[in-house]
N, C-alpha and C positions, 0 to 999 in steps of 0.2 A: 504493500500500500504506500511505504515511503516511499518508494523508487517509483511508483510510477506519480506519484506529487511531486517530487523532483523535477521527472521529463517538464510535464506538464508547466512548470513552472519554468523552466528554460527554455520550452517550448514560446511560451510568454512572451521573456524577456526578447529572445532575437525577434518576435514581430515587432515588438516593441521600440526597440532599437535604443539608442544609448542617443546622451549629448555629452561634447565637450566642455568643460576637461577631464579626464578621467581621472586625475588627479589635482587638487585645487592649488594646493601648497608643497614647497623642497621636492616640487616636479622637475628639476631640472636634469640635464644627461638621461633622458629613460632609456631603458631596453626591457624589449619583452619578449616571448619565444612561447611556440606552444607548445605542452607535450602532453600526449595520455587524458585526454578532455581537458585541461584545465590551459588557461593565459600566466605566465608569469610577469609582474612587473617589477623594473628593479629601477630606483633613481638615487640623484646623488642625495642624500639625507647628513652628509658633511662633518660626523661623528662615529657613523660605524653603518653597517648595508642594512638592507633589508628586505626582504622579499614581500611581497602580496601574491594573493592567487585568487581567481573565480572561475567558471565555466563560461561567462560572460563576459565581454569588456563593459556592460552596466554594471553588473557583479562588483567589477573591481573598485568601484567608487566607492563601494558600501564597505566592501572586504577590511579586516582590520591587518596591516604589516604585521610581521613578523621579524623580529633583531634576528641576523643568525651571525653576525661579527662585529663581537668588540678587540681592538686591540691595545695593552699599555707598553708594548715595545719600541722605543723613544724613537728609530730609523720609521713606523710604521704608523704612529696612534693616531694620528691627524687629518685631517685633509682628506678625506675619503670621498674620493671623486667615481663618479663615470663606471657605477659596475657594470659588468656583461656578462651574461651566462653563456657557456658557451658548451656541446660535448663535443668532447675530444673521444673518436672512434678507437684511436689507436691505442688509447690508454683505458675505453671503455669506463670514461668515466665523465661527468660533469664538472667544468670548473669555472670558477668566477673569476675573469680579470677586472683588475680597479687600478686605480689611484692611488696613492695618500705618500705621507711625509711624515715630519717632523712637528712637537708645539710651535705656533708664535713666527710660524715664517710660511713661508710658498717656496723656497727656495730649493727645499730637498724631495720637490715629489717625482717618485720612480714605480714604476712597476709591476705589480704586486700577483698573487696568483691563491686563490682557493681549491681546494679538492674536495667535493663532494662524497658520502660514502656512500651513497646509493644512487641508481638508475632513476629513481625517483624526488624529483627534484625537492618538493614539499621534507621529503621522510629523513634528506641528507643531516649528516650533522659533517661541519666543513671545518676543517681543518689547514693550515699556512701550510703549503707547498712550498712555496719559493718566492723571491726575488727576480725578475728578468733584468738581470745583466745583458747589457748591451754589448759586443766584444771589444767594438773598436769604437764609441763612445758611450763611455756608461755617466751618462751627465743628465741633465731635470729629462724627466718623460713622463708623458700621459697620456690618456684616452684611448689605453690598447684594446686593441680590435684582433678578428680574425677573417681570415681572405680564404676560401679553401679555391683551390686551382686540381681538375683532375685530384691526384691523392695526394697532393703538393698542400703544404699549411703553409700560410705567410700571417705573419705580424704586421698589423699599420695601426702606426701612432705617430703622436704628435710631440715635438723636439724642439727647441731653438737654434738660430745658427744666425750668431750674430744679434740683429736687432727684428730678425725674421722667427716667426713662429710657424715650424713647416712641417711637414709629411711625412716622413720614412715608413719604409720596408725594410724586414728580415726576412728570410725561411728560417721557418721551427725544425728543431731539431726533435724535441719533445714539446710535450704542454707547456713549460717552464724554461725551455732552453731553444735560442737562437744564433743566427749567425751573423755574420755582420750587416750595419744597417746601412740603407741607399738613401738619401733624398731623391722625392719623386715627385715635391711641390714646393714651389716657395709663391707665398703671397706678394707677387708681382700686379696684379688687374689692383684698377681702382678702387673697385666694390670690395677688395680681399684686402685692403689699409686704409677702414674709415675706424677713428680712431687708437688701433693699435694692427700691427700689419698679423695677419693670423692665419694659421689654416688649423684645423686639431676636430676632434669630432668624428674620424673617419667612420665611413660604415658602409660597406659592400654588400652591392645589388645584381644579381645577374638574370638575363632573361633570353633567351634565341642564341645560344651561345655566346652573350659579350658579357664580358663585365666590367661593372664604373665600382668607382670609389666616390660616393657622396660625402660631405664636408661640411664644415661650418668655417666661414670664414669673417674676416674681420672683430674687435673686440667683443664679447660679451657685454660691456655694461657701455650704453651709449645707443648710438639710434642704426648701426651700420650693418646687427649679425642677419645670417643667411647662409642656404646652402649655396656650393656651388658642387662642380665634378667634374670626375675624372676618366676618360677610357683606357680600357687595356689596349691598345691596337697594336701593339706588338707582341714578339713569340716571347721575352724576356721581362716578368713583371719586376726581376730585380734591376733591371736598365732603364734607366729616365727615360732615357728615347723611347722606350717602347710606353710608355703613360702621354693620351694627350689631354688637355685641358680645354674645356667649354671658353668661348667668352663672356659668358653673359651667366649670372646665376640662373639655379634651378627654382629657388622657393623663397620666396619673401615674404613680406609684414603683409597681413591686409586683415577685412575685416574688424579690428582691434584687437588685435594677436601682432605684436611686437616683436622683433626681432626673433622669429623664428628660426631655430636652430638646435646642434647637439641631436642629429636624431639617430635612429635606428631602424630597422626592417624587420617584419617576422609574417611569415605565412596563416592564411586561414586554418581551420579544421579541414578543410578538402585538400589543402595545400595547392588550390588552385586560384587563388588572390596574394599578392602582398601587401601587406599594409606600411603605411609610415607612423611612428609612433617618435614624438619631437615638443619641447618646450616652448612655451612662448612667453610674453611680458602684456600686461595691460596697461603698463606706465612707460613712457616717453621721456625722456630715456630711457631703457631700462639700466639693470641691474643684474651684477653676478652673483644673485642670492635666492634665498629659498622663496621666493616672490614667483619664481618661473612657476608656470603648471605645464601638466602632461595633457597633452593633445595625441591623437590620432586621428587617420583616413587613409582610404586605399588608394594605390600606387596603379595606373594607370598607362597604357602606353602610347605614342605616338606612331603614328601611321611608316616610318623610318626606323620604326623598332627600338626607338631610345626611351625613358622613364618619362613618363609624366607626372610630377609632383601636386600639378594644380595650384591652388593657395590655400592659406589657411580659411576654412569654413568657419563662420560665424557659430559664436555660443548657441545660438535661439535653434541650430540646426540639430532634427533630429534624425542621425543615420541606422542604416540596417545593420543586424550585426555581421559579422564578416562570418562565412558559409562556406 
């Protein structure tokens, strides 16, 4: 009798459909991933992760987080940016890449990696894996991602180099270990240096065999963020040349959703839609703080086979759930 008031009830909610934000407040950096009926949502929360889960993306609004990481190891406690879940097949196992640093600065954020103990994301209890050491420059990193290529893993994140905030790739060696890193962007376009010159955010989309690296570019707190992106078009993802860059961004401000940015990708239950799941601001400027909320909508293609991001849809908008 429960399980079929359950259906019933989720049955509901996807006619129903969901409005944005799915998250109101320390929305910022989301990712979210589906596995085994359930949405997972992970954002930055700036003192330690946290997971939510529903059968829903309405679900999730209601759903209460869950802490599953604190840390008081002084190289780690802080700063806890930008998680990702991610599974790693070869290791048969689920892990989380983040962020974070030291107390009392920004200076020291690198790398960081979670190991989940079960196939199931909810039931894991996670444990520090490691540090990603960079080999040939192990200096401030963030925002790591995962790229898979054939059975090929690549790391991309975000690095400085100079007074540029840019791109890199590695190929993983393991979950936790890599090789050396390539710059594959520098924020060179005008739109990618309003306020401070940036690119960081990465998050890979593939569709008809290409694939982009989508982006956040330009500062976070100011009136300038936005996605823009990247193609593979050559045989070598670890050689610049083979990366080309859009001119024009992919997704901006509209509706009253502010510098939109920092997103993510994750597939429907059919795994035949993707969706974008991304923060926005209601204030002008904005701001790099827990003010951002989580937004989502589906990903789109163009008639040329590239991503359509669309724009950010208006709060009042009620969408169907993704299927």
């Amino acid at each position: 009798m429960l399980k079929s008031l359950f259906f019933l009830l989720s049955l509901y909610l996807c006619v129903l459909g969901f409005q944005n934000p799915i998250k109101a407040s320390d929305g910022s950096d989301p990712f979210m991933v589906y596995h085994e009926g359930y949405y997972y949502l992970t954002t930055t929360t700036w003192n330690n992760i946290q997971l939510t889960r529903a059968t829903t993306i309405a679900g999730l609004k209601a759903a209460q987080p869950k802490v599953i990481w604190t840390d008081s190891t002084s190289s780690r406690c802080c700063n806890m940016w930008a998680p990702e879940i991610h599974w790693q097949d070869k290791e048969g196992s689920w892990y989380i890449y983040y962020s974070a640093g030291s107390s009392g600065t920004l200076d020291n954020q690198r790398l960081h990696v979670l190991k989940g103990s079960s196939n199931i994301i909810w039931d894991s209890n996670w444990s520090f894996a490691g540090r990603i050491v960079i080999p040939n420059r192990d200096v401030w990193s963030i925002d790591g991602t995962i790229m898979i290529l054939d059975s090929t893993r690549y790391l991309v994140y975000s690095s400085w180099d100079g007074s540029d905030q840019c791109l890199w790739i590695a190929q993983m060696n393991s979950a936790t270990t890599v090789g050396n890193a390539v710059k594959i962007s520098t924020p060179t376009l005008p739109w990618e240096r309003v306020d401070s010159n940036v690119n960081e955010g990465p998050a890979a989309i593939y569709h008809g065999g290409r694939t982009w690296i989508v982006y956040s570019a330009s500062g976070c707190a100011g009136t300038g963020y936005k996605l823009g992106r990247l193609e593979l078009t050559g045989s070598n993802p670890l050689s610049a040349s083979s990366w080309t860059k859009y001119a024009n961004p992919i997704f901006v401000g509209a509706n009253g959703n502010n510098e939109p940015g920092h997103n993510g990708f994750f597939q429907s239950p059919s795994g035949n839609q993707i969706w974008n799941v991304y923060h926005a601001s209601s204030s002008v400027p904005s701001t790099c703080d827990g003010k951002r909320y989580t937004m989502i909508q589906q990903v789109n293609w163009n008639a040329d086979g590239t991503p359509n991001l669309g724009s950010p849809r208006p709060l009042s908008d009620n969408m169907p759930e993704p299927v």
